[in-house]
N, C-alpha and C positions, 0 to 999 in steps of 0.2 A: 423562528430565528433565521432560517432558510430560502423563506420563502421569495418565490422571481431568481430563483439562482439555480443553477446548471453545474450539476456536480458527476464526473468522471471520474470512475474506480476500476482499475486494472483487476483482473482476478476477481471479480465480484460475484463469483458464481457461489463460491462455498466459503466455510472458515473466517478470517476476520475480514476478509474483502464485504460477502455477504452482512455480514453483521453492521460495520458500516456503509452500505446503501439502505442497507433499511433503517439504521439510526438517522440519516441525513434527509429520507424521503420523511423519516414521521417527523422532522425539522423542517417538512414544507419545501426542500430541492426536487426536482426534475432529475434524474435519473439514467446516466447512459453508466452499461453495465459492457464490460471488456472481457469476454472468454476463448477462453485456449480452444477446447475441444466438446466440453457439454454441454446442448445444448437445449435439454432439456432443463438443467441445473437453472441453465442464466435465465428461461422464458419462467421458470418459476419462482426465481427473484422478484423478477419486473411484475409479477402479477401479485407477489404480495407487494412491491412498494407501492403500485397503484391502490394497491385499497386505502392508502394514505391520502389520496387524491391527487396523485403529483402525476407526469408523465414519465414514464420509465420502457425506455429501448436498451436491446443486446446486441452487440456488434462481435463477430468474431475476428481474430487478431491476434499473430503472434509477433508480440511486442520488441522480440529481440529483432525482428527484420526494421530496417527503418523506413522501406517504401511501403509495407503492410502499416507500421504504425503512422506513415503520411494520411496514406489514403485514409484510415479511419477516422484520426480528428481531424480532415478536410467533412467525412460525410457529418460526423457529430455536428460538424460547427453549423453546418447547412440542415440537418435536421430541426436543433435545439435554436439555432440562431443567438447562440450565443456560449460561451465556457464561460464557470467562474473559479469553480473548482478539481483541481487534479490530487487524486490520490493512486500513486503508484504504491501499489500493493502486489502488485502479480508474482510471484515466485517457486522453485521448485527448489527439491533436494537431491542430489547424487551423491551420497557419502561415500568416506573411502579415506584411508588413511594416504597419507602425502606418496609413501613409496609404493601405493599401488592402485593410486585415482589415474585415470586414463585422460589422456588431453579434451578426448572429447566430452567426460562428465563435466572437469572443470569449465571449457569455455562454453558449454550448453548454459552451467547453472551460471556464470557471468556474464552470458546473453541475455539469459530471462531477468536475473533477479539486478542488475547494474545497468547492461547498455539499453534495455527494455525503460526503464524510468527517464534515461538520458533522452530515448526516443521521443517516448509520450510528452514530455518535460520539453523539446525542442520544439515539437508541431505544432505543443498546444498554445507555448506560451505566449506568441503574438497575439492567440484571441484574449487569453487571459487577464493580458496587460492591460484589455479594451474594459473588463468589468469593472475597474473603480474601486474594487475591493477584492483581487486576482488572491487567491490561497493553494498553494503548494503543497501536499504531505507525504512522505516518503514512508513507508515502513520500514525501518531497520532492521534488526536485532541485537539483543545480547549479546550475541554469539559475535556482533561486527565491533562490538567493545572490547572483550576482556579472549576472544578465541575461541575454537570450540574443537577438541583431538576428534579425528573423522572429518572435519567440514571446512577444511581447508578452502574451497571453492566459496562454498555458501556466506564463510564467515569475511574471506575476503570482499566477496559482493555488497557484503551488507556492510562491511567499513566504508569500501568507494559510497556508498550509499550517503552515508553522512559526508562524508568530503563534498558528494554532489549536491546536496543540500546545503551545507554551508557556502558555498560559491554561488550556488542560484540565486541565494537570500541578499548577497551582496550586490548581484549583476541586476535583482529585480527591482530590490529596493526601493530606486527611483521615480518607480511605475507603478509605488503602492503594491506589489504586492510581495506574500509573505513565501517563508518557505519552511516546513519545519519538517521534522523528524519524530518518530516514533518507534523505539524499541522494545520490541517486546519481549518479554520471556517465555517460560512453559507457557503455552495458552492450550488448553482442550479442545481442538482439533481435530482432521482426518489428519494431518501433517506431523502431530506430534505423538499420533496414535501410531506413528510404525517407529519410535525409539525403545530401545533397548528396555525391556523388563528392569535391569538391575536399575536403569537412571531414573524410570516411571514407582521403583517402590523405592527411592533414596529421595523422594520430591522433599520430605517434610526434613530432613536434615541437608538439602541444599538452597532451600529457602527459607527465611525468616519468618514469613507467615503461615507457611508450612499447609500449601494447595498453590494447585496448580490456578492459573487466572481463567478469565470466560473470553471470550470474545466480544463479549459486549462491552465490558471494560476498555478494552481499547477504541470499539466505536463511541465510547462517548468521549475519550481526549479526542477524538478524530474529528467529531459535529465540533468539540470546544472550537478548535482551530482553524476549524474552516468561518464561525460567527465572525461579528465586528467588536466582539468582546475580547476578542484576542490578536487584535491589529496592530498590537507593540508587542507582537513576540512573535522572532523570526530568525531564523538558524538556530535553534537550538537543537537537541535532543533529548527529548523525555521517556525515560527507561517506566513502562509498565509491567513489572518483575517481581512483584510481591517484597522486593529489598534483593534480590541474590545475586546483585553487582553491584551492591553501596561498596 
């Protein structure tokens, strides 16, 4: 479904970033993988998406800088010789209740998890515009819909998050290409494994289907949206959440 296509995942070292690069490489994409700091994480990415038969590189990169995220989808574009697909995915958590989060939790977690997508999202999109079939996907969250007590930072990132996706979707349009959004809920993660005991045994009466989701769940709305089976859908937001923001 992928295949001759160049797909670009922020954060792709662990969590749902990993889950889809390797949903998109066993869909036949080429592979560059975006890591903060582990670097053994991302070269064990790349070597399972290769067993798919694709080519898959690690570049490191911290996303919220905008000359770091220049430079890297300048060497992508020149590696792979081509982008088609961008999923900004990269993100962190700093919790802390609003009268006692420090300036620097908040505008760290609004570097990474907002002006980081803005970045990659600005570099890439010239080449993007070049594929004929350019795909955008942003991961949200829940938490950037409905709020989240503690995550003032995180939840505001991931609102900009959809505002910056629906503006992409309109300014791309023209150029063929798409831009959508993906919110997720509880996913089983390293990220959702440091919340709170009392929220981790409350899952099944704050969700309707009552479990937490996989990460794989989300890479496959993530391959859906990057195919040509999904080229009339573009700014939206699709909550993978078990139902626990209907």
């Amino acid at each position: 479904m992928l295949k001759n296509r160049t797909a670009v995942i922020t954060g792709g070292s662990r969590g749902i970033g990993k889950a889809i690069a390797l949903r998109m490489a066993e869909s036949g994409a080429d592979i560059a993988i975006i890591y903060a700091g582990n670097e053994k994480a991302a070269a064990e990415v790349c070597e399972m998406a290769e067993n798919f038969g694709v080519i898959a590189r690690a570049y490191q990169c911290d996303v919220s800088s905008f000359g770091q995220s220049k430079a890297v989808c300048e060497c992508i574009y020149s590696d792979f010789g081509g982008t088609d697909i961008l999923v900004n995915n990269a993100g962190i958590t700093k919790d802390g209740l609003i009268l006692r989060m420090g300036e620097d939790d908040f505008d760290r977690v609004i570097g990474v998890n907002l002006k980081g997508a803005f970045n990659m999202t600005r570099h890439l999109s010239r080449y993007i515009m070049k594929s004929g079939s350019g795909r955008i996907i942003n991961i949200s969250s829940v938490s950037g819909i409905m709020g989240n007590p503690g995550q003032a930072n995180y939840s505001a990132a991931k609102a900009g998050l959809i505002g910056l996706t629906k503006t992409t979707a309109k300014e791309l349009a023209p150029r063929g290409v798409t831009c959508n959004a993906i919110a997720p809920g509880f996913i089983d993660t390293d990220m959702t494994a440091g919340l709170l005991q009392d929220i981790l045994d409350n899952v099944g009466t704050l969700i309707p289907l009552k479990r937490m989701g996989r990460a794989d769940e989300v890479a496959s709305l993530a391959a859906f949206l990057a195919t040509d089976s999904a080229s009339y859908i573009t700014g939206e937001v699709i909550r993978v959440d078990g139902g626990m923001c209907i």
